[in-house]
N, C-alpha and C positions, 0 to 999 in steps of 0.2 A: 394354100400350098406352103410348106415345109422345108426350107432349102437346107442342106448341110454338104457342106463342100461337092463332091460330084453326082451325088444322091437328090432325089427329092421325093415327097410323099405326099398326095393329094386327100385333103379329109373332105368325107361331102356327107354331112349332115352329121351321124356318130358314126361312120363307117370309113375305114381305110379304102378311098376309089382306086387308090395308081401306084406305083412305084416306079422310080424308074433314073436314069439318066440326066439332071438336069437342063443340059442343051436339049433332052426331049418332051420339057414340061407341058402338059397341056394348059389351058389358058385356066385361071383360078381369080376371084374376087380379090382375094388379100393374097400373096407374098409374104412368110416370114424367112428372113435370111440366120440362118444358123450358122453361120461360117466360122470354124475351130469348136465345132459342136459332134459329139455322137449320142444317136439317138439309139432308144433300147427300147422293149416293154415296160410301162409304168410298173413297181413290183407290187405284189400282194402279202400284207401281214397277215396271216393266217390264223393269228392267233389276239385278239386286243379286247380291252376290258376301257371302253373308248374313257366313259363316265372317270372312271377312278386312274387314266393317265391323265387327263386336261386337269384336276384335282391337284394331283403331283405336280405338273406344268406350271399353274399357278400359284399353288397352295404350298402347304408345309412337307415335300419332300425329303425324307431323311435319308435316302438311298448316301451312301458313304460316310456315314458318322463314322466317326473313329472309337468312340467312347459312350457307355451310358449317359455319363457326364455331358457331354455335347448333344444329346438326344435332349437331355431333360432342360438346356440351356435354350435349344429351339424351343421346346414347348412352350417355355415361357416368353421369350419373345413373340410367338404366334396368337399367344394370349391376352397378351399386351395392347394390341390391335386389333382383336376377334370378336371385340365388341357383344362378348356374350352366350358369341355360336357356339356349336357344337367345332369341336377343333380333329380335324381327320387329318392321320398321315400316314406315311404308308412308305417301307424301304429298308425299315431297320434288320439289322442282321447281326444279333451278338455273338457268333462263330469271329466275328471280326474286332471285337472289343477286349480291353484287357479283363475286364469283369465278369465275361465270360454268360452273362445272365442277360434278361429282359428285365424291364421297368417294374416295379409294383404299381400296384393301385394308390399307394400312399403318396409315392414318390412322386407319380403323374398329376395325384390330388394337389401336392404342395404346389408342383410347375407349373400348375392350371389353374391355382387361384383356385382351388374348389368346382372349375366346373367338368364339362364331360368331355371329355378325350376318347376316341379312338385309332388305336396305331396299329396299320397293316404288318402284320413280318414279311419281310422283303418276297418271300413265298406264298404270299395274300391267304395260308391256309390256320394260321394263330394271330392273333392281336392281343394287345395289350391295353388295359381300359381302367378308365379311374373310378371311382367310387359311384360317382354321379351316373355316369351311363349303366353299370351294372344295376343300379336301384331303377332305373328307367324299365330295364328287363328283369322283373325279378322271376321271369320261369326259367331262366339262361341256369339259374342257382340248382335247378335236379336235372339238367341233361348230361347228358356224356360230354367229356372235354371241360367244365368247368372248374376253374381252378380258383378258391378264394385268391390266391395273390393279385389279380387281375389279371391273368394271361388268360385264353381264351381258348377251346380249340375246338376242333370235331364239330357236334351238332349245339353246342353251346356259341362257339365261333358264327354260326351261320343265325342263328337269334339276334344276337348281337350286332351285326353284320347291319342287316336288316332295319331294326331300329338306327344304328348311326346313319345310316343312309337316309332312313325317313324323315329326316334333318335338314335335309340339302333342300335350298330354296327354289325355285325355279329358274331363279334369276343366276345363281354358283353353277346348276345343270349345265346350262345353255350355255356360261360362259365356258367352264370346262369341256363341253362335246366339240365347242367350235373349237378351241383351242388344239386338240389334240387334232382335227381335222386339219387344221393348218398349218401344224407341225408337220402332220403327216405329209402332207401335197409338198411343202417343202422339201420332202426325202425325196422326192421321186416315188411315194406311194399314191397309189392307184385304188386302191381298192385293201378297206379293214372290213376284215370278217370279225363281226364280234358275236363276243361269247356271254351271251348273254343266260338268265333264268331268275326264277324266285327266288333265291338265297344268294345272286350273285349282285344283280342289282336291282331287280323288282320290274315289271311288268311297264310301272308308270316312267321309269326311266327310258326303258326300250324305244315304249312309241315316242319320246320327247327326240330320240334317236334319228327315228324314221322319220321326224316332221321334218328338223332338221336338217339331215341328210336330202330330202325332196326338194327343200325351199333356197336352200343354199349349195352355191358352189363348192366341191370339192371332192373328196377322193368316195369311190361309190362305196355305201356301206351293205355286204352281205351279212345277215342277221340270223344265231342260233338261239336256239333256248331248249337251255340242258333242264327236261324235268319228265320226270317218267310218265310217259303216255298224254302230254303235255301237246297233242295233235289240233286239239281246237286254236291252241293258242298261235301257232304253228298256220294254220289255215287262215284265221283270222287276220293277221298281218302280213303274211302272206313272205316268210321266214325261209329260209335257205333248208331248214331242216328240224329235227329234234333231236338235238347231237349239242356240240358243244363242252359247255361244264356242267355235263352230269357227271356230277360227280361222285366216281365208285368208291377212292380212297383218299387221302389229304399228299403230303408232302412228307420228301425227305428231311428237309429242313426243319421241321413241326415234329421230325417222330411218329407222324400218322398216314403215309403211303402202308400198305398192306404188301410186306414182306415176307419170305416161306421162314427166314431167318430171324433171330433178333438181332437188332440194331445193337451195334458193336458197343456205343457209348450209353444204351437205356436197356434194360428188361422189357423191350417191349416187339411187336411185331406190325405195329400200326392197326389198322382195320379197315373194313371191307363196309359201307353204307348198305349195301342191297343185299340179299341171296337173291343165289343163280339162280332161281324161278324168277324176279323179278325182272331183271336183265331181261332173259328171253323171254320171258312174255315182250315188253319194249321194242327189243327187236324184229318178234316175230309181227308184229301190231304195226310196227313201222314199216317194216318190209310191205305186208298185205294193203299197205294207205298207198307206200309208193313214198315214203319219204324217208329221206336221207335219215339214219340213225349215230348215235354216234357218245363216247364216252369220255371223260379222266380221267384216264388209266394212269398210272407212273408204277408204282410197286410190280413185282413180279405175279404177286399172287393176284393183284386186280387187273393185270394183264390179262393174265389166263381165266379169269370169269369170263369178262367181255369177249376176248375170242372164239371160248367157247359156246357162249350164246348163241354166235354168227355161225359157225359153225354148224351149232345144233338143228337154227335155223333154218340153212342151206339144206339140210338131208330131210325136212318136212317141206319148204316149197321149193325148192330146185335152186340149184348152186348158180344156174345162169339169172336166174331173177335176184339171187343175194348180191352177187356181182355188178350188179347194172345198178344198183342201190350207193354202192362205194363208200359205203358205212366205215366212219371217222374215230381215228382215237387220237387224244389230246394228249402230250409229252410223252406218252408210250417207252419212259428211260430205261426200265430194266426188263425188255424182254429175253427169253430164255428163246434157245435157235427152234425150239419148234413151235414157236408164238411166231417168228419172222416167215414160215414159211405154211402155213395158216394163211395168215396175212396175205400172203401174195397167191394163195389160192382163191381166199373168198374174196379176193379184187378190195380191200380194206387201204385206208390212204391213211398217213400217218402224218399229225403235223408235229410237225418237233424244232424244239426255239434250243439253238446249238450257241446261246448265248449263256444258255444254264453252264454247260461245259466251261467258257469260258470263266464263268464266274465262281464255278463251286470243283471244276476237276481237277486233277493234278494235285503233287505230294500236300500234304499237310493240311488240304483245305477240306471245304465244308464235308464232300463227297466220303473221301477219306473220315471223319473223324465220326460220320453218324456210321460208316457200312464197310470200313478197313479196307486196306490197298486191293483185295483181289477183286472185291466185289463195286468197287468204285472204278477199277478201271473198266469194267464191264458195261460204265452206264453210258445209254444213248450213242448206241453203234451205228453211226449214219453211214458208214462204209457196209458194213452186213446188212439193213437193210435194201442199199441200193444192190449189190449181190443177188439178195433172194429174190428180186423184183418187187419189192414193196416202194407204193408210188410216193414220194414224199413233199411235202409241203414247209414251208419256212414261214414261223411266227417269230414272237419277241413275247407273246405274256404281256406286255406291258400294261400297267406298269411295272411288273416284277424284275424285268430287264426294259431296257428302251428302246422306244421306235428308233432301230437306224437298221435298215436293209443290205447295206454293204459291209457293215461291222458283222453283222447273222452269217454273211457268205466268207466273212473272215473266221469267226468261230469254226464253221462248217467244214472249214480246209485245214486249218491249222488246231484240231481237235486236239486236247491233251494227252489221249491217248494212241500213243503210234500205231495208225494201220486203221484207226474207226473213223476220221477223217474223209469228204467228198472231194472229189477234184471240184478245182473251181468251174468249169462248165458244169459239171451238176447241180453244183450249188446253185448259179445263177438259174438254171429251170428251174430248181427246184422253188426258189423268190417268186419266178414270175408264171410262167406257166401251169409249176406245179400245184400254186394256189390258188386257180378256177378249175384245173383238175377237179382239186378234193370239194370242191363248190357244184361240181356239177354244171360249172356253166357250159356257153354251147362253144362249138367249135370254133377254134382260130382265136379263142379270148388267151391274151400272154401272149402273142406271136405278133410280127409285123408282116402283113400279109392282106393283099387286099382279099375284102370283105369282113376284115376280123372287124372290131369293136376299136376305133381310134382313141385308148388309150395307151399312150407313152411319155416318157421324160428324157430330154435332152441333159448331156453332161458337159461340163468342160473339155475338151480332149481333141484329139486327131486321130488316134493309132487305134482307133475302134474299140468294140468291144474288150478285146486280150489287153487293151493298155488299162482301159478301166479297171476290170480285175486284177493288173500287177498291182496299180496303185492303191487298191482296196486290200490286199491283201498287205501290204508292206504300211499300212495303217494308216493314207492317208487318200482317205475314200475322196473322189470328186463331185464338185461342188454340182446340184443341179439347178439348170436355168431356167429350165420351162418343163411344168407336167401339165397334161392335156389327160382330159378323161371323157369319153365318148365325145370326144369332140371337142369338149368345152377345155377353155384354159382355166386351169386351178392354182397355179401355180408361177409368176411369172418376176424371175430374179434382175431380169436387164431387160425391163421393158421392150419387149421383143413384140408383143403384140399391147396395144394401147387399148384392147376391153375385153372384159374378160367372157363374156359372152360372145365373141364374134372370132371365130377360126374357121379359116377353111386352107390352111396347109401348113404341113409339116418335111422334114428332109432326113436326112441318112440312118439308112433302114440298115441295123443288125439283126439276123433271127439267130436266138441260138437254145 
């Protein structure tokens, strides 16, 4: 049992048994007292790349460098200490540097002491790599996207990609999966959906994923893998879907999302990975399995493939069977309004990490300088989509932005662009509910309600729910004390329960 001030919540076994009244508690083995606590649904990240945040978490993060210069100053200290490894980092963003540019291969070569370096772009869709890793791939050298400087992109990016990862020990894996898992339970996260496939982090990472995740406490992991018609693999480990990062086009920030327009600062329009036979085959093949289908859309033009697949789909097996499927697109930033209302026909869920906005929209920033004021303020309308009925979901990318679920519902409200902004009650479903929604999971998962699945996370607070939210929203999100996931405690800041394997109650139930 669960106490929080005149509330309390009975968990019996992973199940929420009671709510109710605390002078009306039924009898319970354990007692935990929550008093000056409000409890929520644990939230869902909708969107995580588990392997390469726990990486960042421990490893060489260069999210906020100010300068090339400071980039290449890390390198070398990482090197210093790296005893030879392969050195992986991932965050940089020269939109934000006086330089204006990314590293060379030269310049990495000197940092690194000659060895192999791979550095994610804050966008994880280019990197930048020294001499040593690009001779490790020499077929990286005739794909599309390869650039002798050492920047990397497109299908040259994912070669590369591939090999630095096949680097990682078992022993960096393991530490990195746990770590982000622990980070996460600390947020009050419940449950990472990760977005897993071939070119994102490989097969062998996955299952190291799901051992993980089985053997140890923490936040439940739903698992995609984005690879076209990729169904055994899907059944095999027994995956949320074949959705995720499939990936149809790359990144604004890379120049490679697939635009109708060019990109204001390059002659270029991005590109499209698939033709639309490919797609709907995918879709239609998924549909007919009965498994979740689902894309990486961002551009407008790879918007409108994917929809249109679903679409095309629906008018050969029936629109109530594509519906019931709830076929996913991943950041979905620049749809055009009759992409939005598509969407909320063919029953399509959108997740979308409104910490992009935060980081890249508004005058003079990233948004702005790759796609010019009209068409930047246009990106990632989480107001128009909740309008058209499109169901939405709340990720972070991470690590492209970071695990923190109350910052995402601060992004979501306070959107850079006047009027595309959620009110904070949608935002908050959209964290927790809305991310078993687009999972398909079963009823009452995100809700506090008996019979649901007794995951939640207690806050600091008194004044419920709406106090949380003012305080998240005015940027000083509260602290969480306890997250419980199907029961089990994962999560425990003030020794509230002394094991972590043994709950049987929880207290002050908000649904919202």
């Amino acid at each position: 049992m669960y106490r929080a001030g005149v509330q309390a919540l009975l968990v019996h076994d992973d199940r929420i048994a009671w709510i109710g009244a605390a002078d009306q508690e039924p009898s319970a083995d354990r007692v935990v007292d929550l008093t000056g606590a409000v409890l929520t649904p644990a939230f869902v990240d909708a969107h995580v790349h588990t392997t390469a945040t726990g990486l960042a978490l421990i490893g060489l993060d260069l999210h906020g460098t100010r300068s090339l210069r400071e980039l290449l100053d890390r390198v070398e200290a990482h090197a210093r200490t790296g005893r030879g490894r392969i050195i992986l980092g991932s965050g940089w963003d020269d939109t934000l540097w006086p330089e204006q540019r990314p590293p060379t291969r030269q310049e990495l070569d000197r940092a690194a002491y000659g060895g192999a370096v791979y550095l994610a772009r804050v966008d994880a869709h280019s990197a930048a790599c020294s001499s040593a890793l690009l001779a490790a791939v020499p077929e990286a050298a005739g794909t599309q996207g390869f650039d002798a400087s050492g920047v990397v992109r497109l299908d040259a990016h994912h070669a590369v990609r591939r090999a630095a990862y096949a680097g990682i020990s078992p022993t960096q894996r393991r530490a990195a999966q746990r770590a982000t898992r622990e980070r996460a339970a600390a947020l009050g996260i419940g449950c990472l959906q990760e977005m897993s496939g071939p070119e994102v982090a490989g097969r062998p990472d996955l299952e190291a994923l799901l051992r993980l995740a089985a053997g140890e406490p923490g936040p439940a992991v739903l698992a995609y893998w984005g690879e076209l018609h990729g169904f055994e693999v899907v059944a095999e480990l027994g995956l949320a879907g074949a959705a995720g990062d499939l990936i149809c086009d790359g990144s604004l920030g890379s120049h490679t999302a697939a635009v109708s327009e060019p990109y204001a600062d390059r002659t270029t329009k991005g590109a499209l990975r698939y033709d639309a036979e490919e797609i709907r085959a995918h879709v239609r093949a998924a549909t007919a399995a009965g498994v979740q289908a689902g894309f990486h859309v961002i551009g407008d033009v790879a918007i409108d493939q994917a929809v249109s697949a679903v679409a095309d789909v629906a008018d050969e097996l029936g629109l109530g069977r594509v519906r019931s499927m709830r076929h996913r697109l991943e950041h979905a930033e620049m749809p055009r309004p009759e992409h939005l209302a598509a969407m909320a026909r063919l029953g399509m869920v959108v997740s979308v990490q409104p910490a992009f906005d935060a980081a890249w929209g508004g005058q003079g920033r990233m948004y702005e300088q790759r796609l010019g004021t009209d068409r930047a303020a246009g990106l990632n309308p989480l107001a128009a989509y909740a309008r058209a009925g499109v169901r939405l979901a709340l990720g972070s990318d991470s690590p492209v932005t970071a695990l923190d679920p109350w910052g995402g519902i601060a992004a979501a409200v306070h959107h850079r662009t006047d009027g595309s902004g959620l009110s904070a009650e949608q935002a908050f479903n959209a964290a927790t509910v809305g991310g078993w929604y687009a999972a398909r999971s079963h009823a009452g998962a995100g809700m506090l309600q008996v019979g649901a699945p007794a995951t939640f996370a207690a806050w600091s607070g008194t004044g419920g729910v709406p106090e949380l939210l003012e305080r998240a929203l005015a940027g000083e999100p509260p602290p969480c004390r306890i997250t419980v996931v199907d029961g089990a405690v994962v999560y425990d800041a003030v020794g509230a329960v002394d094991a972590v394997d043994a709950v049987d109650a929880v207290d002050e139930g908000t649904n919202s």
